[in-house]
Steps between C-alpha positions, in 0.01 A plus 500: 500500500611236231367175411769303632477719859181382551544151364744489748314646782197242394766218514615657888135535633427103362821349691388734804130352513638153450694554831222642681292204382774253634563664851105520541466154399670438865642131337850460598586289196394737240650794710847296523490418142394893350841593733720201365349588119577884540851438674589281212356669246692826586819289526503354150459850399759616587690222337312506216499797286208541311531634113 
């Protein structure tokens, strides 16, 4: 496995935990704002190319 495979998987199980964290939290406010950051976040994406 290479370094940047399991940077990346590192990077996948961090934003995973942070969701778990949020949904167990049971506060609708930080729930409704991970969603609205994650929908928007994967929208500029794909209008933004990265270098």
């Amino acid at each position: 496995m290479a370094k940047s495979d399991i940077s990346s998987l590192f990077y996948k199980l961090a934003r995973m935990s942070r969701d778990v964290k949020v949904l167990s939290s049971g506060s609708p406010k930080r729930i409704g704002r991970r969603a609205k950051n994650k929908f928007l976040g994967r929208k500029i994406s794909k209008i933004w190319k990265w270098p």
